[in-house]
N, C-alpha and C positions, 0 to 999 in steps of 0.2 A: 504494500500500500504506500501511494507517496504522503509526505509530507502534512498533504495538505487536506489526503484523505487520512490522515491520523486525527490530527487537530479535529478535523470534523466529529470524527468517530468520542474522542473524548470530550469533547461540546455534547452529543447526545446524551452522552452516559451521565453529566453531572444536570442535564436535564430532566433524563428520563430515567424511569427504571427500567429495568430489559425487559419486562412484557410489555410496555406502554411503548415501545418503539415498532408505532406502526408506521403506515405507509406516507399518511397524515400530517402527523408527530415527526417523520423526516425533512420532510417538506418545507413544513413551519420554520424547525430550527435549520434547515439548513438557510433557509432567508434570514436569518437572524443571523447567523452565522456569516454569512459573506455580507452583512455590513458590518458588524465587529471588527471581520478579519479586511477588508477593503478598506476602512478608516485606519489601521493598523498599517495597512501598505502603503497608503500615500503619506502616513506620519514616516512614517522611514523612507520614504522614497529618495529623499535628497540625499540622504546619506549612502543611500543604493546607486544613485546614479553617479556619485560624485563619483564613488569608489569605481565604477565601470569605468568612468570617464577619464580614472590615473590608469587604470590597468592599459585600454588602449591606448592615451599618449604615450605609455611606457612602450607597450608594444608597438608602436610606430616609429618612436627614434631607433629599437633595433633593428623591426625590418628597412630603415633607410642605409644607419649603418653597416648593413651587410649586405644591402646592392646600389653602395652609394655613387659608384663608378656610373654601373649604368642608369641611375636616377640621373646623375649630372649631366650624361651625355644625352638623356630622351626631353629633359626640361631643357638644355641649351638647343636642342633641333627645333623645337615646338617653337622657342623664343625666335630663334633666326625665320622658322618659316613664316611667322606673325611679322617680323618686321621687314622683310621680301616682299608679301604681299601689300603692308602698306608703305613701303616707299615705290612700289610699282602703279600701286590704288592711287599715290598723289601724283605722280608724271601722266598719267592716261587719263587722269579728271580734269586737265589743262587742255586738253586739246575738246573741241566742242563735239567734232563727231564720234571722238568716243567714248566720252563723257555719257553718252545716251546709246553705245552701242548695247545690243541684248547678248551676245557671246560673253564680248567682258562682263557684263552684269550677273551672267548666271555663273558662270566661274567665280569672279567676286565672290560672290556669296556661298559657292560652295565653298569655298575657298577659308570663309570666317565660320561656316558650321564646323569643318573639320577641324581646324584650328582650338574649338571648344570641345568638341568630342574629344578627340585628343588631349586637351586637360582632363575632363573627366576620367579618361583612361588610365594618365596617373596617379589620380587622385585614390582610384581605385587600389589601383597595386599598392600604390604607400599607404595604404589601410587593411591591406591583406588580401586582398582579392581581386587574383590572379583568375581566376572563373569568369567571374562578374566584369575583370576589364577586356576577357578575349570577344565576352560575349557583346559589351559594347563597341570594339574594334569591326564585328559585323558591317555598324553604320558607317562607320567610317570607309569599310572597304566598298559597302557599295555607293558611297559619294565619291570614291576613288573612281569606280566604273564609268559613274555620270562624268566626270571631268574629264576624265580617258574620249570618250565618246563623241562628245560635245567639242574636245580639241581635235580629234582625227576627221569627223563631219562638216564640223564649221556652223554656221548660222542658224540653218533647216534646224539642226537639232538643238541648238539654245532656244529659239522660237517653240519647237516643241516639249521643252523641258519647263518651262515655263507657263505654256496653256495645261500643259498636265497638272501642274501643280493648282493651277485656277480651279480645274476642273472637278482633282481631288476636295479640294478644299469646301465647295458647293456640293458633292455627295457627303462631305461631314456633317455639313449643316445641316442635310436633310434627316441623316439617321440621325442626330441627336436632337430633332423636333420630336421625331419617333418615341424614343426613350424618353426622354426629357419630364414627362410624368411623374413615371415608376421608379427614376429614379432623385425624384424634386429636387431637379434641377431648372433653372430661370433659362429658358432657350428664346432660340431668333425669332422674332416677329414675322410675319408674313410678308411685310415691308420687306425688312430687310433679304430676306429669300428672294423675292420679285426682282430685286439689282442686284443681287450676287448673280441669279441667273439672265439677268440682264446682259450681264458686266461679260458672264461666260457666252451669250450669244452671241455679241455685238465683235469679242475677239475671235471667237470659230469663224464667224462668216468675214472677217479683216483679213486673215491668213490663211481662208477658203480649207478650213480645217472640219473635222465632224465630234463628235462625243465620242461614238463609235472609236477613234484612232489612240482612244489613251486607257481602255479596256488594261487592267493587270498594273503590275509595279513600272513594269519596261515598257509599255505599250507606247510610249511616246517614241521606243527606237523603231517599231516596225516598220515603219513606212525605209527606214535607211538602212536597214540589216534584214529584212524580212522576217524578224520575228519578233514577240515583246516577253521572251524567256530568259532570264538570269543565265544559264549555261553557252544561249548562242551569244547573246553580250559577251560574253569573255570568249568564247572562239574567237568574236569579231576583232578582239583585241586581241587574240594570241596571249590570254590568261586563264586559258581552261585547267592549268597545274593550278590554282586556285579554289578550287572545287571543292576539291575535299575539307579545306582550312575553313572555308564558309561554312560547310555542313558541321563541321565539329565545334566552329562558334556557335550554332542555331543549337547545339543542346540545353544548352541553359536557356534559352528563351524560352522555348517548349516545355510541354509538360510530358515530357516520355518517359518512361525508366534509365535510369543512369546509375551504374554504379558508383560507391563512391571512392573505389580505390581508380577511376577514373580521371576525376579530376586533379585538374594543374595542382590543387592547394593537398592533395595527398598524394603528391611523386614520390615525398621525403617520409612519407609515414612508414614505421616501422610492424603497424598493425591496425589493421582495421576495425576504424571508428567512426562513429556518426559525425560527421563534424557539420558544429552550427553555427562557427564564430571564422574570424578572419584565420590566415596562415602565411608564413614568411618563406612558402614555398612556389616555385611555380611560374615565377615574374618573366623569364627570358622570349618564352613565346608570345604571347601579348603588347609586351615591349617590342618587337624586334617587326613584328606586322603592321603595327602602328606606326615605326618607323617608315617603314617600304609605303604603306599608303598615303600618308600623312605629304610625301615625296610626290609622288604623285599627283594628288591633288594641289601642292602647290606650283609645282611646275608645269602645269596645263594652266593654272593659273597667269603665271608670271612670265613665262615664253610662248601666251597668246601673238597672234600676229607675227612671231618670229620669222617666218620663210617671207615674209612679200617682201618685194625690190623697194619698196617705196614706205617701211618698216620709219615710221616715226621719231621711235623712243629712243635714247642711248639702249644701247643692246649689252655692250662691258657688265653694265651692272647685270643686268638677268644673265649673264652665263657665269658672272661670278658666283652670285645664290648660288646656282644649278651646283656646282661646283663643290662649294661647300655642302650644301645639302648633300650631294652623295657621299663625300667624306665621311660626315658626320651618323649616315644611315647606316655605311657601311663599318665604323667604330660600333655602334648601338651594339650588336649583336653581341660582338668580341667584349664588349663591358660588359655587358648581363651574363654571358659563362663566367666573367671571372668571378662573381657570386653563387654562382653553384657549385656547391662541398664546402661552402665557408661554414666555418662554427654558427651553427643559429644561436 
């Protein structure tokens, strides 16, 4: 019996006598019982939580200091590839026509999602969860795809990356009029639906586009690849060795069976355990993909327009990034082994 079915059991006993412990008589005192015991836990709660909250800063200055090499080298990538993007975001907003191009813009912006996923990711690991940050790496690999995409195509597909999102965005609003009830939430006005799908007619028919063309996650590539399936996107790109790394981030999104001598944060276990809390194992894979796509999406970012004869911007600076960025993608890796078999 746990804990807390003891306390219970000796709450009835000094209520009841043992033939009076009917079905009833449970009932009652157990309601009585879990305000007793519920006013009890929130008086300790602060002393409960403080104490949780020295155990993980504890545990976080070690798991840094034992993959502090490759924490230094995956925060200084992230930093250079944020400041790449906005010294290139400031020369290409000078010039007017491309100030308001849709390629740069949807790059751009891919470009500051991944940049935050990416923190996130080590935000993750330097709290122990190597799992939770391969499984967020997912997004990020598939915003690597879109900017892959969008750089090899050109225009067609920023325009169509873009009405997809519109599009998405106007099927949320309608399922959460749906729900919005059952689950008393405050939803969109009929107003405001009437211009969102407004807004989505008036751009379908500007770019002689359909509803129909953005069907699925990809469905904005079909019309340029012939398909809108995750696996032919990365053929398209000669990233189909990709495949499997994805599939094996989608486990923790999902609810399937997993074991858990499985996961990244139990490589280093010596026996198998339930584990419910962080672990200072596991960091090198999640790091090192995050790396590689992080690269990626900035570099479709920042050596947009690169091939035309008639190329604008100083170019020196974007191949120096580029430069550095593969350096430093290419250390990532070699940092995070040198943390593995360190004393935890």
């Amino acid at each position: 019996m746990t804990e807390i079915g003891n306390l219970l059991r000796d709450w009835l006993e000094k209520q009841h006598s043992e033939e009076d412990i009917s079905e009833d008589a449970i009932l009652t005192t157990a309601n009585e019982f879990f305000e007793t015991f519920y006013s009890s836990l929130k008086g300790n709660a602060k002393d409960v939580l403080f104490s949780d909250a020295l155990g993980n800063t504890r545990f976080i200055k070690r798991n840094i200091r034992r993959w502090e090499k490759g924490f230094f080298a995956l925060d200084m990538l992230v930093s250079v590839c944020r400041e790449a993007g906005q010294e290139f975001q400031e020369e290409f907003l000078q010039f007017e026509e491309y100030a308001v191009d849709i390629q740069l813009g949807m790059l751009m912006r891919i470009h500051a999602r991944g940049i935050r996923i990416s923190s996130e990711i080590i935000a993750l690991m330097k709290s122990g969860y190597a799992d939770g940050a391969l499984s967020r790496w997912r997004s990020l690999y598939e915003l690597g795809l879109a900017a892959l995409s969008i750089s090899r195509i050109g225009r067609d597909a920023a325009i169509d990356y873009y009405l997809s999102g519109k599009v998405k965005n106007l099927e949320g609003m309608k399922e959460h009029r749906k729900c919005a009830d059952k689950m008393k939430h405050e939803t969109f006005s009929e107003a405001e639906i009437l211009n969102a799908t407004a807004e989505v007619e008036q751009l379908l028919q500007q770019y002689g586009r359909a509803l129909d063309d953005y069907v699925g996650d990809y469905g904005w590539l079909r019309k340029h690849i012939g398909s809108g399936k995750r696996h032919k996107v990365e053929e398209f790109l000669d990233l189909s060795h990709w495949s499997h790394d994805f599939k094996w981030a989608s486990q923790d999104v999902h609810a399937g069976y997993r074991g858990m001598r499985s996961l990244l944060a139990m490589s280093e276990a010596r026996q198998d355990i339930l584990l419910v809390g962080p672990s200072n194992s596991g960091m090198t894979d999640p790091a090192h993909r995050t790396a590689i796509s992080l690269s990626w999406i900035t570099t479709a970012f920042t050596n947009c327009y690169l091939e035309r004869e008639d190329y604008p911007f100083d170019s020196s600076g974007c191949l120096i990034w580029t430069k550095i960025i593969d350096r430093l993608c290419a250390e990532i890796g070699e940092a995070f082994l040198s943390g593995d078999g360190v004393e935890k």
